[in-house]
N, C-alpha and C positions, 0 to 999 in steps of 0.2 A: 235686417231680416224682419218681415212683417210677421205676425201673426197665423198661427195655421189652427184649423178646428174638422178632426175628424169624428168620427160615430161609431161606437161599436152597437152595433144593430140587433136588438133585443128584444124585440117587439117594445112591451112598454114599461119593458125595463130598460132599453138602450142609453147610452150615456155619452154625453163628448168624452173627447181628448183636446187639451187646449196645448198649443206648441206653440212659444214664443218667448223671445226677450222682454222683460219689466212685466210680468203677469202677476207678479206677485206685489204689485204698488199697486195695482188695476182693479178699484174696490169693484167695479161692477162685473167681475171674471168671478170671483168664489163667492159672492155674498148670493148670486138667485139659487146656489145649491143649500144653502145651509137649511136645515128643515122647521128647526124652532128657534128659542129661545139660548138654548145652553149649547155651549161646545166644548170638546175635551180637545186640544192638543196636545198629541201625540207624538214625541221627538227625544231626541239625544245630545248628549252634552254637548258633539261636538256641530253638530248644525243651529241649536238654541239660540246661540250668541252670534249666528250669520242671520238667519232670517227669522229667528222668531217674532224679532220688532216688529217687522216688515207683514207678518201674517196678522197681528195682531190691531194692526190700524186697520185692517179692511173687514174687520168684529166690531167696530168703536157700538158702543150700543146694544151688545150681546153680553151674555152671563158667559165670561169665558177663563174656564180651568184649562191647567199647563201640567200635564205630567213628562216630565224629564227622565228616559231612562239610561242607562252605561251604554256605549258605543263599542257594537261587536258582534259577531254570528256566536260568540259562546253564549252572550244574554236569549238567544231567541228561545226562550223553551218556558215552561209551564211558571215558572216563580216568577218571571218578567213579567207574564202576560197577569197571574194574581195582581200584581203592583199597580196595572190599569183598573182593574176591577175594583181593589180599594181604592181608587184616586174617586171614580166614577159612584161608589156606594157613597164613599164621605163626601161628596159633592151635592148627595141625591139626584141626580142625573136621570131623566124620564125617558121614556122611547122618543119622545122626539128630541132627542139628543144629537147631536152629529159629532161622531169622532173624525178628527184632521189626520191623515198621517205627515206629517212634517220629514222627508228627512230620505234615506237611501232603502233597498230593498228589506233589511230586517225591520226597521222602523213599519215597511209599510206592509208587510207580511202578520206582523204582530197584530201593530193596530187594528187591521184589517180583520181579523181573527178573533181581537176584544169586542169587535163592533158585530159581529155573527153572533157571536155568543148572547151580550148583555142584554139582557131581558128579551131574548131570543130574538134578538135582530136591533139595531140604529143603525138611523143613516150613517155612510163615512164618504171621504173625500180627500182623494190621492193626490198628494203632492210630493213628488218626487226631486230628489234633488242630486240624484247619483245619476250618471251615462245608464248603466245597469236598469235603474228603474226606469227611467224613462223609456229606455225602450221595450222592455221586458215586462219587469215585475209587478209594478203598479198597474197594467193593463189584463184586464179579461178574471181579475175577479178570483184568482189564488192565493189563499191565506192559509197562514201555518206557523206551529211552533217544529223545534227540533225534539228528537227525541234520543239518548244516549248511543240507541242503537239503528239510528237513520235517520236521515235530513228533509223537515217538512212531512214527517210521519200524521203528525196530530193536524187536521185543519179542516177548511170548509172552501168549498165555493160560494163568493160572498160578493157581488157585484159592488163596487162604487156608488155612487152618485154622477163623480167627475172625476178627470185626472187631469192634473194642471202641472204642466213642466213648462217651469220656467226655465230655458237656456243657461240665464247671466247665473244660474246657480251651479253653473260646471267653471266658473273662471275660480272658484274656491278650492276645487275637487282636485285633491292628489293625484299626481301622474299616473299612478299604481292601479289608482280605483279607475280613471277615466281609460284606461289599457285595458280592466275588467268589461269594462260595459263595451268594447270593442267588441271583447268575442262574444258577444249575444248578437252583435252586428251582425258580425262574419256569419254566426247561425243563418241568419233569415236570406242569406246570397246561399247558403251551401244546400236549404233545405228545396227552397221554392224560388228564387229569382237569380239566375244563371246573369243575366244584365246588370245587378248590382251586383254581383260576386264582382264582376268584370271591372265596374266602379271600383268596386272598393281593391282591388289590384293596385289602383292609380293611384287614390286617394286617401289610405290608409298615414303616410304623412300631413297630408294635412289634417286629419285627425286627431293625430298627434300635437299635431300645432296650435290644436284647440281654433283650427279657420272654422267662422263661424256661416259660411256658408257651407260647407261640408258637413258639420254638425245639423245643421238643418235638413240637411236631403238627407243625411243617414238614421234621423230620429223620425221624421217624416215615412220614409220607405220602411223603417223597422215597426212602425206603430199602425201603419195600414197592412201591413204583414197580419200581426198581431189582429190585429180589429177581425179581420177575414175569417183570420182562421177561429177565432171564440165563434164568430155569429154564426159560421157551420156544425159547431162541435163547443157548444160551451162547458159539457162536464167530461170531454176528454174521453169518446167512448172510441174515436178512430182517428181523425186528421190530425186534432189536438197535437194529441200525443207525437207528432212528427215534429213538435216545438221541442222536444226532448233528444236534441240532436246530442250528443256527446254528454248528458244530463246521467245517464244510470254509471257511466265512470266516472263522471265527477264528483257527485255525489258521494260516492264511494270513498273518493278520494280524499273529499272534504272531511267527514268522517271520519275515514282511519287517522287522519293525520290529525285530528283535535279539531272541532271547529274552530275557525278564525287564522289559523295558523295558514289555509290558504285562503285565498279572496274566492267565492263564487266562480266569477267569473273564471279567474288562473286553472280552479282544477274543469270547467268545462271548456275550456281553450283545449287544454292536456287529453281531454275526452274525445272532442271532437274530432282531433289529429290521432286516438287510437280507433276511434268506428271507423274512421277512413279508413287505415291502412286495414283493418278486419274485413271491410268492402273488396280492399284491393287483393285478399286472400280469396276473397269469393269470387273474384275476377268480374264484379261490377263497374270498379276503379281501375281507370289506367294506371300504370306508373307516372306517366304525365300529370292524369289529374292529380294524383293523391303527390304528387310535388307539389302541384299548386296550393292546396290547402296547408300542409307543411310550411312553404314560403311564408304563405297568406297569415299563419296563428303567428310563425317566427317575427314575421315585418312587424307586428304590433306591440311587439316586446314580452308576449305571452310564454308561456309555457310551450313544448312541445311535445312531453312526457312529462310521466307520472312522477313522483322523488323516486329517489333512489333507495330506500331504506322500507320502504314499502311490500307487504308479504302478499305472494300468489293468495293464500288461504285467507287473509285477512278482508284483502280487497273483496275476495270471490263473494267471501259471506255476508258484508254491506252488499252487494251487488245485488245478491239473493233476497234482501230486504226493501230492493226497491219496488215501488208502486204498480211498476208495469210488470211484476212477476204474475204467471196466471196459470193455476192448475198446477204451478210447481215448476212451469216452463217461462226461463229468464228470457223476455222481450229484449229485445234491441232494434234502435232507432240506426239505419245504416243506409249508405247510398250508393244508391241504382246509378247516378251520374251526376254530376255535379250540377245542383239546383233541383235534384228528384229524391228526396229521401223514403225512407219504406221502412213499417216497422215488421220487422222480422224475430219468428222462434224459431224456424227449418232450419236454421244454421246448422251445418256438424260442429259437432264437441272442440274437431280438430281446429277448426278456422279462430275459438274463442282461445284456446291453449296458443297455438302460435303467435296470436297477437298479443298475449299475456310477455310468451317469452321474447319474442320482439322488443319489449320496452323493459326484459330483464326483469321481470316482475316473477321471482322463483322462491320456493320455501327454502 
């Protein structure tokens, strides 16, 4: 696999995306973003000891601090993000600092969020090393802590610098996680490209298989997805928000059930497979279609519903905390046909209860 270098288009704040194998031995790929002097690296116990080496030869010659935080969606919240901020004061650390996010999407969610804040703004620079961020989370500049009572409540839009995924850091990556960052796959076939959906029908085995030329077209096609849709909607006022495909259930779902307890991705796999079949109550969905997607979350080893143990009222009221609620009236992101998604409040009450009870989801 060669090298691939896309652009999310920002006027003159635009930024690559660098996609390829060995970019992180490749001192001349992260060293023209770094902005001064000092750097904080930003990571977790359990990526540290894969590539921290590896990030740190291509600094040799820079002022470079290492804050190490626990590995988990229960860390992402306000006392994590403190632990940056002391790392960075006891450093003395100046605005032309540049924070590194090392590591999978909490990692770079966080960091992302310490580098908004600290002295009201430093550079930062995305490296991602999960399926999930790479195509997803590291790109277009959303940063966020958790909050007790809804996921990614606290945060900023906080553009990059750069994002630099390196491939050869998915040959490390748990079965579990690399099945998460699937369904953000499946996302970008279900929202907007009917052609990769079609793809990824085929090819979702060898995804699994970790073939590294399928990897490359499905981080490739997810990341110019991505790029597009920031450069038309970067604070998420209309298209954005159609990235939130299965996103206001899963959330939910990640929440009630404890953060961490599901992966990201699992409860928006579980999402996406419930706004379908909510579509196919609206009679946007076929039956056909909304098998397809069904098959599509099942083949990848994802979720296909919510737990079981899960309450009507509970869910409802995360649900009612999410971001796209407006005026009091709960958004949802749902599809017109498969590759057309729409965000929708005209819903009747009824089509939101049947698809509740559908997946058994009852007080």
């Amino acid at each position: 696999m060669t090298a691939l270098k896309l652009n999310v288009d920002l006027g003159e704040r635009r930024y690559p995306i660098h996609i390829g194998p060995r970019l992180l031995q490749q001192q001349d790929v992260l060293r023209p973003y770094i902005a001064g002097q000092q750097v904080m690296v930003v990571t977790n116990g359990t990526v540290a000891p894969l590539y921290l080496e590896a990030v740190r030869k291509g600094l040799v010659g820079l002022d470079v601090h290492v804050t190490v935080l626990p590995d988990g969606e229960r860390y992402k919240n306000i006392a994590t993000l403190e632990t940056i901020f002391d790392n960075l004061m006891a450093a003395a650390c100046d605005r032309e600092t540049t924070v590194l996010a090392l590591g999978g999407g909490v990692v770079g969610d966080i960091a992302g969020f310490a580098a908004a804040c600290y002295q009201r703004g430093v550079p930062y620079i995305q490296i991602p090393t999960t399926l999930l961020a790479q195509v997803d989370s590291s790109v277009g500049g959303k940063t966020a802590v958790n909050h007790p009572k809804g996921k990614n409540m606290i945060g900023a839009f906080y553009q990059p610098r750069a994002v630099i995924a390196d491939t050869d850091t998915l040959a490390t990556l748990a079965d579990r996680e690399l099945r998460a960052g699937i369904a953000e796959v499946i996302k970008y076939g279900l929202i907007r490209e009917p052609e990769f959906l079609a793809w990824l029908e085929q090819h979702v085995p060898n995804l699994l298989a970790r073939d590294a030329e399928a990897l490359a077209i499905a981080i490739n096609r997810s990341c110019q997805a991505k790029a597009e849709v920031v450069a038309a909607d970067e604070h998420e006022r209309g298209e954005r928000a159609l990235l939130n495909l299965g996103h206001t259930f899963g959330h939910a779902i990640e929440t009630a059930v404890g953060y961490g307890q599901w992966l990201h991705g699992e409860a928006v796999a579980a999402g996406m497979v419930m706004a379908a079949f909510m579509s196919l109550q609206l009679k946007d969905l076929s039956p056909a279609d909304y098998q397809r997607v069904l098959n599509l979350v099942a083949q990848a080893g994802l979720p296909v519903a919510p737990p079981a143990d899960i309450t009507r009222s509970r869910l409802l009221s995360f649900m009612r905390s999410d971001k796209k609620v407006s005026a009091g009236r709960l958004r949802l992101v749902l599809l017109k046909q498969l590759g057309h998604a729409h965000l929708c409040d005209d819903y009747p009450p009824t089509a939101l209860d049947d698809t509740l009870r559908h997946f058994q989801i009852t007080d």
